[in-house]
OpenMM code with the backbone's topology and positions (N, CA, C; nanometers):
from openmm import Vec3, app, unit

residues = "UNK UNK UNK UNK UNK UNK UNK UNK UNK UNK UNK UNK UNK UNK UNK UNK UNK UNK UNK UNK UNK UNK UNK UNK UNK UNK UNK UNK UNK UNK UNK UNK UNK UNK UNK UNK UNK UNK UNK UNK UNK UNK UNK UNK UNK UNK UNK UNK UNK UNK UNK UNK UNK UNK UNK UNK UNK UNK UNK UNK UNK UNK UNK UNK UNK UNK UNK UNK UNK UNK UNK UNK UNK UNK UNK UNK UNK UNK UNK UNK UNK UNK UNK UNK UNK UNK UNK UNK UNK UNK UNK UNK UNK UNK UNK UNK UNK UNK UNK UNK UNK UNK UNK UNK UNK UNK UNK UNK UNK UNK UNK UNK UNK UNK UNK UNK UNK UNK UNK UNK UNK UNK UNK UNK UNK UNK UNK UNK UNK UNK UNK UNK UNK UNK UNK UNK UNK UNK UNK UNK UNK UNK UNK UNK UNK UNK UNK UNK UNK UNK UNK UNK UNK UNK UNK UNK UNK UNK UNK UNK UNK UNK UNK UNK UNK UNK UNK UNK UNK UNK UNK UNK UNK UNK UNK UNK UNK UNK UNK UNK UNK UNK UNK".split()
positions = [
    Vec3(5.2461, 8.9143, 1.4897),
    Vec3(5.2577, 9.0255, 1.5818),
    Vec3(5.1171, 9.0636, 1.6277),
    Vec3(5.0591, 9.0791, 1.7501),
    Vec3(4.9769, 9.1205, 1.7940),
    Vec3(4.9404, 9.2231, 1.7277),
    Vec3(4.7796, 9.2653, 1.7487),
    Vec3(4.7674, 9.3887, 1.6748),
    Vec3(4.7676, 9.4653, 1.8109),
    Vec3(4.7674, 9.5273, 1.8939),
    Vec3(4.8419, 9.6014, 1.9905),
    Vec3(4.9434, 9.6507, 1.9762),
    Vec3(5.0183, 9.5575, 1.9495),
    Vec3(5.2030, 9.6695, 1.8706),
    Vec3(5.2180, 9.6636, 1.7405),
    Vec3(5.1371, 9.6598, 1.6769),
    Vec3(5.1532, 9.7049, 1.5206),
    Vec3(5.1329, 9.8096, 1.5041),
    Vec3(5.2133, 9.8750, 1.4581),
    Vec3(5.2374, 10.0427, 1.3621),
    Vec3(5.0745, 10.0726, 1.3678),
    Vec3(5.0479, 10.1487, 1.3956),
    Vec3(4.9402, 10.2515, 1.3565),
    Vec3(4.9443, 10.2589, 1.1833),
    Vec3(4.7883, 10.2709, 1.1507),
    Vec3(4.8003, 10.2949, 0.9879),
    Vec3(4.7845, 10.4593, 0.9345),
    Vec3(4.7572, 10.5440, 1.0630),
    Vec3(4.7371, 10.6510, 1.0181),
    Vec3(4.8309, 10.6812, 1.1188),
    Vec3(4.9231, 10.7798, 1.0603),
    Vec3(5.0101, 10.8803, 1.1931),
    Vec3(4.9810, 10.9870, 1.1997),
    Vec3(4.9745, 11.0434, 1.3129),
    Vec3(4.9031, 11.1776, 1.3483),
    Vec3(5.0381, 11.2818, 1.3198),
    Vec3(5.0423, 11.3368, 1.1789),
    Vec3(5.2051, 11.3957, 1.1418),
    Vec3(5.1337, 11.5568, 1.2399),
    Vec3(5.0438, 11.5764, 1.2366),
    Vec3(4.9856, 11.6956, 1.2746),
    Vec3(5.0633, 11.7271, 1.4782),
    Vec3(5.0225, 11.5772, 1.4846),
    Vec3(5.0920, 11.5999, 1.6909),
    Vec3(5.2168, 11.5305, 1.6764),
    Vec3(5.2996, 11.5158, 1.5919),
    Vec3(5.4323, 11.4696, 1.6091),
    Vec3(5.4980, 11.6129, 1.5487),
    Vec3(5.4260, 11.7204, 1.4647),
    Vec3(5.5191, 11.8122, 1.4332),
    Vec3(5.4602, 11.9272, 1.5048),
    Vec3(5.3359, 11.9395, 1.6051),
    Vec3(5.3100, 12.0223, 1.7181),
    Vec3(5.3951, 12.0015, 1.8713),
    Vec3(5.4262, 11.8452, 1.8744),
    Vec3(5.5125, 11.8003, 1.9736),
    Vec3(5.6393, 11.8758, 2.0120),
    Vec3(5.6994, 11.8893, 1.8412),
    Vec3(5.8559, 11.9329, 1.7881),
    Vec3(5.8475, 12.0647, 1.8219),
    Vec3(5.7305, 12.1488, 1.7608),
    Vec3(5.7246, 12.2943, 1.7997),
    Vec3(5.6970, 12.3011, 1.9206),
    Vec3(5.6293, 12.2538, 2.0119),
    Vec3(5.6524, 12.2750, 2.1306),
    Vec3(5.8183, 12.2892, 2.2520),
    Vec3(5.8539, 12.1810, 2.1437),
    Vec3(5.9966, 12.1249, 2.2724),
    Vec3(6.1186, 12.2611, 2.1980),
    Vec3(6.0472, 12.3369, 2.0319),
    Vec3(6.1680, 12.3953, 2.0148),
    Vec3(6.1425, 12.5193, 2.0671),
    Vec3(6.0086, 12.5421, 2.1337),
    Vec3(5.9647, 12.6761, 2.2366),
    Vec3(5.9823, 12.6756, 2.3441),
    Vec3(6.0066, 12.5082, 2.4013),
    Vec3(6.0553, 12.5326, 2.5825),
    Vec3(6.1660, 12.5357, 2.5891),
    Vec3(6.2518, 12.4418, 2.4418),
    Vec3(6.3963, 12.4071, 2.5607),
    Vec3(6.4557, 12.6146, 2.5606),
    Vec3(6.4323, 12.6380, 2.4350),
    Vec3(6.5108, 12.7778, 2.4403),
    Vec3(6.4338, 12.8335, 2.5987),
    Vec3(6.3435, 12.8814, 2.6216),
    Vec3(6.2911, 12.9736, 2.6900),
    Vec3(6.3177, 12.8827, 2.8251),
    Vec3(6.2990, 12.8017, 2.8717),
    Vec3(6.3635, 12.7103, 2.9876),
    Vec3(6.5397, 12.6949, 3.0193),
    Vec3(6.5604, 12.6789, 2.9010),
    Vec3(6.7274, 12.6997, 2.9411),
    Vec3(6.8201, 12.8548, 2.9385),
    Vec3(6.6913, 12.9228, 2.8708),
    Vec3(6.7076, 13.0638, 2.9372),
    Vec3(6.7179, 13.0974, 3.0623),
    Vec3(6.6020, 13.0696, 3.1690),
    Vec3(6.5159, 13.0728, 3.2488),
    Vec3(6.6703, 13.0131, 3.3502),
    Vec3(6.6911, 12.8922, 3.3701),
    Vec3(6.8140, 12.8353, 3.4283),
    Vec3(6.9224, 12.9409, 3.4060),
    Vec3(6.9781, 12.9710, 3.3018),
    Vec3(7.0494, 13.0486, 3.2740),
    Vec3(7.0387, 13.1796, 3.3636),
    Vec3(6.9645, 13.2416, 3.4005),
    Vec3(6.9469, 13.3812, 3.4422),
    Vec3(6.9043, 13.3490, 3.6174),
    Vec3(6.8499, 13.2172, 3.6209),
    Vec3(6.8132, 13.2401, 3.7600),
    Vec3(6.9084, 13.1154, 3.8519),
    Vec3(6.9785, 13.0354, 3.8027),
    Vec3(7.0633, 12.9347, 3.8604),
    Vec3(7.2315, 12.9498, 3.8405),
    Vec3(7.2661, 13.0604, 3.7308),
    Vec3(7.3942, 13.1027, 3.6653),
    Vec3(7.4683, 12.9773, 3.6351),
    Vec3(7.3961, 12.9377, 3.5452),
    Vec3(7.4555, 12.8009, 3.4794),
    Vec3(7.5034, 12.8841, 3.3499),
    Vec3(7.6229, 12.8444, 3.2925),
    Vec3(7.6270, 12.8482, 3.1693),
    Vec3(7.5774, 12.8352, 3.1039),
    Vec3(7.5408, 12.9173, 2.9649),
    Vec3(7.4730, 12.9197, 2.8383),
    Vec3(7.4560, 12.7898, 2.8162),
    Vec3(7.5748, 12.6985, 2.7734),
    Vec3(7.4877, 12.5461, 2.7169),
    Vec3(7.4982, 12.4766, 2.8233),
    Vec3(7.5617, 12.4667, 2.9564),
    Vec3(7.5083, 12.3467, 3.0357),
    Vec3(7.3339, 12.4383, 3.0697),
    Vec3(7.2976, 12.5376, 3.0615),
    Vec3(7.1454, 12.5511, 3.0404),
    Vec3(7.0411, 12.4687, 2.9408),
    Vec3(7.1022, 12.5010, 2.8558),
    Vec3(7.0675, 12.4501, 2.7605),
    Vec3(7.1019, 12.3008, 2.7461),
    Vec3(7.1732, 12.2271, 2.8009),
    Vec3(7.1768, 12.0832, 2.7930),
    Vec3(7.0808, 12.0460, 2.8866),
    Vec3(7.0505, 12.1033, 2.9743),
    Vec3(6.9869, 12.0508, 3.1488),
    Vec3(6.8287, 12.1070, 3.0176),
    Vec3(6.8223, 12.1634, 2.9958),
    Vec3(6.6560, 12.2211, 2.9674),
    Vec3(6.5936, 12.1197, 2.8032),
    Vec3(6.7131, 12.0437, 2.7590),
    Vec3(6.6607, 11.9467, 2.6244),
    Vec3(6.6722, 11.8743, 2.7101),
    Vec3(6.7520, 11.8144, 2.8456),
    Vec3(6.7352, 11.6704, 2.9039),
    Vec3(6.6116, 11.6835, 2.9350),
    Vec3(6.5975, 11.7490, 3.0144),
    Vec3(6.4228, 11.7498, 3.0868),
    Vec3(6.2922, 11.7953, 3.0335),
    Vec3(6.2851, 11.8552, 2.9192),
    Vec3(6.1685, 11.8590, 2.8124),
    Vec3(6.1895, 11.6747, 2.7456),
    Vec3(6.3088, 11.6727, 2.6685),
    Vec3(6.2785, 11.4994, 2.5941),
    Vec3(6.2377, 11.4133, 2.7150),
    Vec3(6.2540, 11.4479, 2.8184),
    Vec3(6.2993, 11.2729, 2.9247),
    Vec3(6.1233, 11.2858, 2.9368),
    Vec3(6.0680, 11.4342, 2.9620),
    Vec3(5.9111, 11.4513, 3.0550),
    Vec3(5.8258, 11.4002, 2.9285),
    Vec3(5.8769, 11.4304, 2.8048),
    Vec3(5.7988, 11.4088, 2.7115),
    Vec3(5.7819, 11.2806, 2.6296),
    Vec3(5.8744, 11.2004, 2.6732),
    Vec3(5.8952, 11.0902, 2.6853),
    Vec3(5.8525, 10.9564, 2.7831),
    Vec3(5.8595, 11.0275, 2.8942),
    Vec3(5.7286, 10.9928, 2.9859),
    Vec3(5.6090, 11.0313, 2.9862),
    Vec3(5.5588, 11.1415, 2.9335),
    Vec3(5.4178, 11.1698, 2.9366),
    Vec3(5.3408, 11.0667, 2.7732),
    Vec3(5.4597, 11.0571, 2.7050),
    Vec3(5.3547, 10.9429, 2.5905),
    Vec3(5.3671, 10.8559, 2.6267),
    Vec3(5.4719, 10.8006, 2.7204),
    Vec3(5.4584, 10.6228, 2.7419),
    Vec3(5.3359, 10.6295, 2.8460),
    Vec3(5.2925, 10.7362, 2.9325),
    Vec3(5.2300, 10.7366, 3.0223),
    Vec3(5.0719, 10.7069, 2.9122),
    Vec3(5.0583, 10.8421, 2.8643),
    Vec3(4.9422, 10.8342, 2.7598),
    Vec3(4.9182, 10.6597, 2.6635),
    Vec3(5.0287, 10.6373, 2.6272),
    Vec3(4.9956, 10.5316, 2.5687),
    Vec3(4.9185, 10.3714, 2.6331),
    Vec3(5.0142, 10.4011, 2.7475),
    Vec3(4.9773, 10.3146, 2.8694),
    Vec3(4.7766, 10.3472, 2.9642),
    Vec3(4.7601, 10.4542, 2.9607),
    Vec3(4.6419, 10.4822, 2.9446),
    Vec3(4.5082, 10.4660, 2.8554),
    Vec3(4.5677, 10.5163, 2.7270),
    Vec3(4.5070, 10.4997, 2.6108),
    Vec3(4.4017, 10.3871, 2.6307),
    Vec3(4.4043, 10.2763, 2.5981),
    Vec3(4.3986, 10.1294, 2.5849),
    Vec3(4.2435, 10.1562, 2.7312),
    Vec3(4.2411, 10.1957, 2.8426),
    Vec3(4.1390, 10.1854, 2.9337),
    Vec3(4.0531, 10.3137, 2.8644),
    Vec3(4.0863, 10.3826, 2.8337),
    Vec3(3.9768, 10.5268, 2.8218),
    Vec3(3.8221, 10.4900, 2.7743),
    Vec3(3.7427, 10.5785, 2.7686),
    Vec3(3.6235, 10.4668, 2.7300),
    Vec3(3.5670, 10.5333, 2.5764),
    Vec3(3.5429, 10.4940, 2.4643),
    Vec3(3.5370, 10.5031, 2.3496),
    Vec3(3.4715, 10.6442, 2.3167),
    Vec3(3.3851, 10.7062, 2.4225),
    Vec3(3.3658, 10.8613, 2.3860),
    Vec3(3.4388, 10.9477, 2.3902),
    Vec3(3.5768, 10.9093, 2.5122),
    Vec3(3.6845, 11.0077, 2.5210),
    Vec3(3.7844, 10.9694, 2.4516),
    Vec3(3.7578, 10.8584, 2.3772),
    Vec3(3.8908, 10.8102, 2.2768),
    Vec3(3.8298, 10.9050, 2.1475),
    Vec3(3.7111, 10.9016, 2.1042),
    Vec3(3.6401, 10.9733, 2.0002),
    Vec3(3.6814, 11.1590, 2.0177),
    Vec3(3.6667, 11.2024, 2.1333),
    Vec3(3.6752, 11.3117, 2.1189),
    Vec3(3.8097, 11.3799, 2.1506),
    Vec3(3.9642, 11.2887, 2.1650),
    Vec3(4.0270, 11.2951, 2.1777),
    Vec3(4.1191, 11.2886, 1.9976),
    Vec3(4.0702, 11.2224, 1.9494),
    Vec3(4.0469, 11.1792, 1.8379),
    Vec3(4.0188, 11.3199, 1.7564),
    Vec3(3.9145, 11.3219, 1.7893),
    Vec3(3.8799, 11.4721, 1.6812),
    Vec3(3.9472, 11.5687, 1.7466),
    Vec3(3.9735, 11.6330, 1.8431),
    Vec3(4.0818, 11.7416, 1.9149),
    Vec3(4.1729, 11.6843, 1.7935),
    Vec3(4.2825, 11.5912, 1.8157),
    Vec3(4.3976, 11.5827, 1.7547),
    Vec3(4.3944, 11.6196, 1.5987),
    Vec3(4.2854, 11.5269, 1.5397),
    Vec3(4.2522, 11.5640, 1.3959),
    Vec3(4.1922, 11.6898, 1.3236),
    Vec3(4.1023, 11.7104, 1.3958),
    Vec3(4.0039, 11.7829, 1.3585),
    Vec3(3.9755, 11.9509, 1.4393),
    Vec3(4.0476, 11.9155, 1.5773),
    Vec3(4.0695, 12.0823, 1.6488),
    Vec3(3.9486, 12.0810, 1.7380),
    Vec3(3.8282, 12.0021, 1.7330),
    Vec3(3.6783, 12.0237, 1.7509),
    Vec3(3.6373, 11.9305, 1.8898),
    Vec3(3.5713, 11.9326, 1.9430),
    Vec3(3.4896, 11.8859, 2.0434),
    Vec3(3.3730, 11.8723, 2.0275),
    Vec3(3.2876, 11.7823, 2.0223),
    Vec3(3.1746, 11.7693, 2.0471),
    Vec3(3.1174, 11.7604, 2.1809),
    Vec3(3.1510, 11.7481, 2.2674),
    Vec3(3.0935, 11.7235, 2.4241),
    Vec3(3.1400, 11.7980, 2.4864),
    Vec3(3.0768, 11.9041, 2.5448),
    Vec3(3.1461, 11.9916, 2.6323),
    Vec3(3.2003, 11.9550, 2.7584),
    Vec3(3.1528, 11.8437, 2.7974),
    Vec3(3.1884, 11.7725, 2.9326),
    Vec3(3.3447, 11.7586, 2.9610),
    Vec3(3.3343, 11.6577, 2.8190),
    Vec3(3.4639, 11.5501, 2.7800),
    Vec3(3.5811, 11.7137, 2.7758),
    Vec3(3.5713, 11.8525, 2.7365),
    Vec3(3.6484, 11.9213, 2.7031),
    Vec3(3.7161, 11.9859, 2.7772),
    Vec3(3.5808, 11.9800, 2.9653),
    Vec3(3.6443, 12.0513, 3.0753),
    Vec3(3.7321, 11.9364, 3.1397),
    Vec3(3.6676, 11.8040, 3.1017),
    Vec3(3.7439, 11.7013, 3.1447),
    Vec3(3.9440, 11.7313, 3.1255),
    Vec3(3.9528, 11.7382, 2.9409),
    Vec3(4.0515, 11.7656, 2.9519),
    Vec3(4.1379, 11.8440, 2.9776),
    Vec3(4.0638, 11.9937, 3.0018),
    Vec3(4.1156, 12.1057, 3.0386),
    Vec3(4.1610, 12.0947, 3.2213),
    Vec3(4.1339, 11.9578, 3.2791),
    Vec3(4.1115, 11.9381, 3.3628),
    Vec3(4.2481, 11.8246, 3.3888),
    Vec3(4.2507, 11.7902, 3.3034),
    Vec3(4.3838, 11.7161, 3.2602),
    Vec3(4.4678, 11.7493, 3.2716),
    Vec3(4.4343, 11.8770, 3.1457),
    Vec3(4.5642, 11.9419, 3.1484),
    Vec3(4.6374, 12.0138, 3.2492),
    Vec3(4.6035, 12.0462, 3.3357),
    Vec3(4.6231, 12.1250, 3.4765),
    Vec3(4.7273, 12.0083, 3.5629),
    Vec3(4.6719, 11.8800, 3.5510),
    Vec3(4.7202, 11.7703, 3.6130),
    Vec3(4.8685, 11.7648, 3.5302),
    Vec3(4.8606, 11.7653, 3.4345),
    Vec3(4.9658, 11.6847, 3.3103),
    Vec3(5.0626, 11.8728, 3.3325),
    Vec3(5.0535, 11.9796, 3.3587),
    Vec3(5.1049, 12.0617, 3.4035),
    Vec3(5.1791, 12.0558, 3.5419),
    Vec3(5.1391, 11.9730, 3.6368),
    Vec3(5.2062, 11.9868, 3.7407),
    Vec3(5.2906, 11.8267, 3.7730),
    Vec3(5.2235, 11.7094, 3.6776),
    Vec3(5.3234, 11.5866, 3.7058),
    Vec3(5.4686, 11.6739, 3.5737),
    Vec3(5.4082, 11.7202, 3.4712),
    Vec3(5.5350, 11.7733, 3.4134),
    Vec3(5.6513, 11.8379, 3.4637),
    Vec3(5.5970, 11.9224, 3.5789),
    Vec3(5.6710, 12.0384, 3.6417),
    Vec3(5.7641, 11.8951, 3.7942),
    Vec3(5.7288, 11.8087, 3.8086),
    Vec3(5.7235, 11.7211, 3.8962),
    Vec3(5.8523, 11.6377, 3.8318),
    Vec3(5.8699, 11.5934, 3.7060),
    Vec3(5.9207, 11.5116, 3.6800),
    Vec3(6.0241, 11.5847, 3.5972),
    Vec3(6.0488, 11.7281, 3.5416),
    Vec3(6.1406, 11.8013, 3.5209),
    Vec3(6.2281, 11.8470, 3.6678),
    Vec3(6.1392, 11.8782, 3.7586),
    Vec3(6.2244, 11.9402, 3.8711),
    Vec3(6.3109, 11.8076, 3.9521),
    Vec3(6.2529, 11.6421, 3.9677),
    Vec3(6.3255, 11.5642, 3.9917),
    Vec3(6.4599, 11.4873, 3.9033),
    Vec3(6.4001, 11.5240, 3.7574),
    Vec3(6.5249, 11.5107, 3.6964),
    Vec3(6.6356, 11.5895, 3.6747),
    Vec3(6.6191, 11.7044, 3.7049),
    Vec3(6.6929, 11.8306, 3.7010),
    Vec3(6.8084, 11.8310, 3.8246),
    Vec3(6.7314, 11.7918, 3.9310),
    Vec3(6.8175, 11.7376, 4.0840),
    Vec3(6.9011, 11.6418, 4.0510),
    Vec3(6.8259, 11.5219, 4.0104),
    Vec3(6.8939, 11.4212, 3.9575),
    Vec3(7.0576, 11.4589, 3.8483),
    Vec3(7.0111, 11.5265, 3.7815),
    Vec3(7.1501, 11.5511, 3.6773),
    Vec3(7.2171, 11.6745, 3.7913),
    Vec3(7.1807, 11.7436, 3.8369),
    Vec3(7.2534, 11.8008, 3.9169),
    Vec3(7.3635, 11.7764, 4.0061),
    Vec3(7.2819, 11.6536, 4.0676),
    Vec3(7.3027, 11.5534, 4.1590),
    Vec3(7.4621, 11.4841, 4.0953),
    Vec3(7.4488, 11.4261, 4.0024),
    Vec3(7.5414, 11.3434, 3.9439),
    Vec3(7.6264, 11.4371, 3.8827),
    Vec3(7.6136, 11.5467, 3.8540),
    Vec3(7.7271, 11.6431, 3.8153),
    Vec3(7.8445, 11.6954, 3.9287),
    Vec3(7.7402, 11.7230, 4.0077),
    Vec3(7.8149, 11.7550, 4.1679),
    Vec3(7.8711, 11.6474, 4.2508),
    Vec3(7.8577, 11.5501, 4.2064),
    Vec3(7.9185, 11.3941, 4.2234),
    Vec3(8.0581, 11.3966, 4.2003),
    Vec3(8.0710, 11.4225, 4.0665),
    Vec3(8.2125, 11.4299, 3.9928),
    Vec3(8.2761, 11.5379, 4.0349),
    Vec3(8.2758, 11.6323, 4.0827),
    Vec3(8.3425, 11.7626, 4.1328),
    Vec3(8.3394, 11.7273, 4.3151),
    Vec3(8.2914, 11.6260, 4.3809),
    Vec3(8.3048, 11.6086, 4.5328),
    Vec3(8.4494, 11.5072, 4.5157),
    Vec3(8.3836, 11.3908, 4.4172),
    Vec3(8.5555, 11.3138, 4.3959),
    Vec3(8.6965, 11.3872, 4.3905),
    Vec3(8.6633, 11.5137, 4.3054),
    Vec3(8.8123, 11.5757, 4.3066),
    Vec3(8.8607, 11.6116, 4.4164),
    Vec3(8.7637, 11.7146, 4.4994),
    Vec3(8.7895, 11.7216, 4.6401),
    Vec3(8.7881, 11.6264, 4.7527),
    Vec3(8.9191, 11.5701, 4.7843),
    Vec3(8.8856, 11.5051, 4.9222),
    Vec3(8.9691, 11.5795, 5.0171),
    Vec3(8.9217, 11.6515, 5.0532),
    Vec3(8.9580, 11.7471, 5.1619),
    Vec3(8.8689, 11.6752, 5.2916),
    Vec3(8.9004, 11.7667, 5.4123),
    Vec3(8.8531, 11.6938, 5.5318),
    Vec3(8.7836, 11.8058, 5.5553),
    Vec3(8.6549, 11.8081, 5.6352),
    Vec3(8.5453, 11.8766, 5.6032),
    Vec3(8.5360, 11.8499, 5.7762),
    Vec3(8.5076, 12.0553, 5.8016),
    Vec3(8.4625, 12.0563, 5.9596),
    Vec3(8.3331, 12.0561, 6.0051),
    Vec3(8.2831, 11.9898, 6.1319),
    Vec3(8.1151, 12.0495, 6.1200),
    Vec3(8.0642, 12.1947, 6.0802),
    Vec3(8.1504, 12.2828, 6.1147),
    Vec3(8.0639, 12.3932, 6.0961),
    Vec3(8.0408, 12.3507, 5.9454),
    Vec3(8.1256, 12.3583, 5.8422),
    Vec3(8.1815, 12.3362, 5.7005),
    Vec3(7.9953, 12.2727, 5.6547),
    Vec3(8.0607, 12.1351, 5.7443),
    Vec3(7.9125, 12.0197, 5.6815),
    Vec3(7.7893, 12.1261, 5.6995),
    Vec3(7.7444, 12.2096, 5.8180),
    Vec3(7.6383, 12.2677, 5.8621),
    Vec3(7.5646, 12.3813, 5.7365),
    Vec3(7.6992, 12.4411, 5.7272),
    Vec3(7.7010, 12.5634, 5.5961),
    Vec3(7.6550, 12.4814, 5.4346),
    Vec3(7.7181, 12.3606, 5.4638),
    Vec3(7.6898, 12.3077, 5.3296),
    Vec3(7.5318, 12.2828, 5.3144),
    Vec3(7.5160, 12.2046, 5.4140),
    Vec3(7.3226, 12.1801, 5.4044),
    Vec3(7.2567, 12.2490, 5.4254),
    Vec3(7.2707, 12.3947, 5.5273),
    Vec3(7.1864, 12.4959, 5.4725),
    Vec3(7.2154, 12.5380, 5.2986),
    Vec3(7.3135, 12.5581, 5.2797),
    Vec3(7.3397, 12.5759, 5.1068),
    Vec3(7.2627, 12.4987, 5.0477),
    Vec3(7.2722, 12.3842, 5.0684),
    Vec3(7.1819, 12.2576, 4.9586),
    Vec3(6.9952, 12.2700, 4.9829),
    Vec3(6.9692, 12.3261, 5.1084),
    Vec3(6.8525, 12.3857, 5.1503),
    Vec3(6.8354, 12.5178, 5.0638),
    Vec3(6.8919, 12.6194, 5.0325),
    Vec3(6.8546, 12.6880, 4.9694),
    Vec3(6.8580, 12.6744, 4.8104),
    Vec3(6.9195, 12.5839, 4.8326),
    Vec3(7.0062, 12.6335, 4.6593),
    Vec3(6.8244, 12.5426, 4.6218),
    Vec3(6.8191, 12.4215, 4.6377),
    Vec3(6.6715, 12.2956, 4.6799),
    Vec3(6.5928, 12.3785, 4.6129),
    Vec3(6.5084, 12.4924, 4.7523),
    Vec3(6.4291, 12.5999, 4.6969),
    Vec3(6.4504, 12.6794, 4.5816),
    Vec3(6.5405, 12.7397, 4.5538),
    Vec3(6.5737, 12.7593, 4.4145),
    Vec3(6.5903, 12.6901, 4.3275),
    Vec3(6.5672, 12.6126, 4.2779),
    Vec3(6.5542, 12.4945, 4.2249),
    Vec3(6.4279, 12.4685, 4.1882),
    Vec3(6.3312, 12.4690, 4.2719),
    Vec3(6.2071, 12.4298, 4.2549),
    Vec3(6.0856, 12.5843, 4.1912),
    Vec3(6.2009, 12.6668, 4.2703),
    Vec3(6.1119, 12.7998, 4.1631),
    Vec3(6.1169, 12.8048, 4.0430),
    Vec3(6.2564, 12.8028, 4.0294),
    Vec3(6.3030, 12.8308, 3.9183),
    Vec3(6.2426, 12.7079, 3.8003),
    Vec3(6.2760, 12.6016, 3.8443),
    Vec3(6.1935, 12.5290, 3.7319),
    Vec3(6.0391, 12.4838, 3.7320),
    Vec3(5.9795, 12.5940, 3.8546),
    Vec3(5.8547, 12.5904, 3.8300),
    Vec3(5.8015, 12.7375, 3.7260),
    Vec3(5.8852, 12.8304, 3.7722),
    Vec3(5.8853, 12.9323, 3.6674),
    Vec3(5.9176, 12.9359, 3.5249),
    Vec3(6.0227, 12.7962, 3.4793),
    Vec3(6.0503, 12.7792, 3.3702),
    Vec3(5.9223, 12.7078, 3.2802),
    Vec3(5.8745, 12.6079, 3.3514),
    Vec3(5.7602, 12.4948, 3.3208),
    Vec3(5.6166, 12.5912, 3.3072),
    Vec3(5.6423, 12.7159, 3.3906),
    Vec3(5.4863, 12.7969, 3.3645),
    Vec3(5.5461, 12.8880, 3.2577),
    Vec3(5.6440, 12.9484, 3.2085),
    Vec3(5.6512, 13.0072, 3.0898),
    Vec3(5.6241, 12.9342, 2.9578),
    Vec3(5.7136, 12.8195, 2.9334),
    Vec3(5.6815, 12.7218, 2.8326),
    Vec3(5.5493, 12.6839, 2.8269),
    Vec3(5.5035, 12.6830, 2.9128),
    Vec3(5.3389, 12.6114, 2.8864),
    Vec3(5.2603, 12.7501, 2.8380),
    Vec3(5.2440, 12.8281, 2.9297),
    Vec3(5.2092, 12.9954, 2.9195),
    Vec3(5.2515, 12.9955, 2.7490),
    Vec3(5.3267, 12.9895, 2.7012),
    Vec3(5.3624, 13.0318, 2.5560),
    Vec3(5.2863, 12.9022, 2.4569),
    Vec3(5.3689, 12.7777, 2.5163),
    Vec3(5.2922, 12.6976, 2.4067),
    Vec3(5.0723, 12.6955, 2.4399),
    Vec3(5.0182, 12.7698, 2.5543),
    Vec3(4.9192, 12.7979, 2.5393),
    Vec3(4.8561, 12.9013, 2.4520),
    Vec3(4.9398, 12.9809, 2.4539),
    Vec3(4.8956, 13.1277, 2.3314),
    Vec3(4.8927, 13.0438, 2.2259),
    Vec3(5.0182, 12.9466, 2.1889),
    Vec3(5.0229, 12.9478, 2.0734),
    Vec3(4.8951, 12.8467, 2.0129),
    Vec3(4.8285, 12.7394, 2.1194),
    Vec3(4.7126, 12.6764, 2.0685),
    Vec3(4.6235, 12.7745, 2.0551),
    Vec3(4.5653, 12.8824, 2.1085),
    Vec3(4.4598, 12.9897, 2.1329),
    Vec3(4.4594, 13.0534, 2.0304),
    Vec3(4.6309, 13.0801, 1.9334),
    Vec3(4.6341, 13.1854, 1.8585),
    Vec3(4.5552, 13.0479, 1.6913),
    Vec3(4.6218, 12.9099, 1.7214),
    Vec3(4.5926, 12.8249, 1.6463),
    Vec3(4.4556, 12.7801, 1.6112),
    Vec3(4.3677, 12.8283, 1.7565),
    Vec3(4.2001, 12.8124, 1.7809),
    Vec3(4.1660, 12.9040, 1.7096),
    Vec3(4.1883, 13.0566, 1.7383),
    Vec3(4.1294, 13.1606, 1.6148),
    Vec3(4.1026, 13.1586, 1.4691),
    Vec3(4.2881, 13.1019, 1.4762),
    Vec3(4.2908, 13.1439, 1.2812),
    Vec3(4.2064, 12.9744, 1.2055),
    Vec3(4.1791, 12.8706, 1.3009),
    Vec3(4.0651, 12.7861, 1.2391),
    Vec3(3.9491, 12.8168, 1.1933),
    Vec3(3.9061, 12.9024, 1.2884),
    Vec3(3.7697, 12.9472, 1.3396),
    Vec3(3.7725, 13.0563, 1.2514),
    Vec3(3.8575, 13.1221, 1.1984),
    Vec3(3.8646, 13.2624, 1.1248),
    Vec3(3.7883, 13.1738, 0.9400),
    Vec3(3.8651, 13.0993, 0.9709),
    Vec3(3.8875, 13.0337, 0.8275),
    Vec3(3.7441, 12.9427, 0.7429),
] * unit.nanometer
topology = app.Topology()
chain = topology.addChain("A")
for resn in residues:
    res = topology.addResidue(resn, chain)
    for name in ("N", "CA", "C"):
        topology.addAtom(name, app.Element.getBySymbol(name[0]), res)
């Protein structure tokens, strides 16, 4: 087996159980968020808000991993100690990632709000089959302004959901930066 896909010898248990606390702070507060501003039911909220935290987060490590491998050995080093160690040595490398992160905030918000359409999409699929009724222009006209608005709502709303979850899981690194630094 190549050493490229061989198991890692050290696992980072530290960002696989910060990962977990993260996804168990968005899906609630995101499928809230749907809940109150799209009037979805309690758990199809909550099903739509674990699809699209696992699917983004699931793409953002294959993405990272797929990256990984080019980075250049100072930002693998200080990426390295962030994960392990909490610390930075290069202030550069730190706005770099804070710089990242802004990016990795809005492909997130990007790839939740297209999958969100997407399952939408295919839900409202199965409920057009039941209806085959015959449909007048005005009918069609009313419908696509509807799908025009409902669109925009859509995109607030799970841009408002994606800035709370982050907004929270940010306190919670800040509150995690102190009590190091306290210690």
């Amino acid at each position: 087996m190549p050493e490229e896909l061989s198991l890692p010898r050290i696992l980072p248990i530290g960002a696989i159980l910060f990962e977990t606390l993260f996804l168990l702070i968005a899906i609630p507060l995101e499928g809230y968020i749907l809940n109150r501003s799209l009037k979805f039911d309690k758990k199809t909220s909550i099903f739509y808000a674990i699809s699209m935290n696992v699917f983004s987060s699931v793409i953002g490590w294959n993405i990272f991993f797929l990256i990984e491998p080019i980075l250049s050995v100072s930002f693998k080093s200080e990426l390295i100690g962030y994960v392990f160690l909490n610390t930075f040595r290069n202030p550069r490398i730190q706005n770099s990632i804070i710089l990242i992160g802004f990016m990795i905030f809005f492909a997130t918000f990007l790839v939740k709000f297209l999958f969100l359409k997407l399952l939408i999409i295919t839900a409202s699929e199965g409920v057009k089959k039941q209806e085959t009724t015959d449909i007048s222009q005005h009918e069609k006209i009313l419908t696509n302004q509807k799908m025009k608005l409902q669109n925009s709502s859509l995109v607030t709303t799970t841009l408002i959901a994606n800035s709370l979850s982050y907004t929270v899981i940010t306190l919670i690194l800040v509150i995690r930066n102190f009590a190091i630094q306290i210690k």
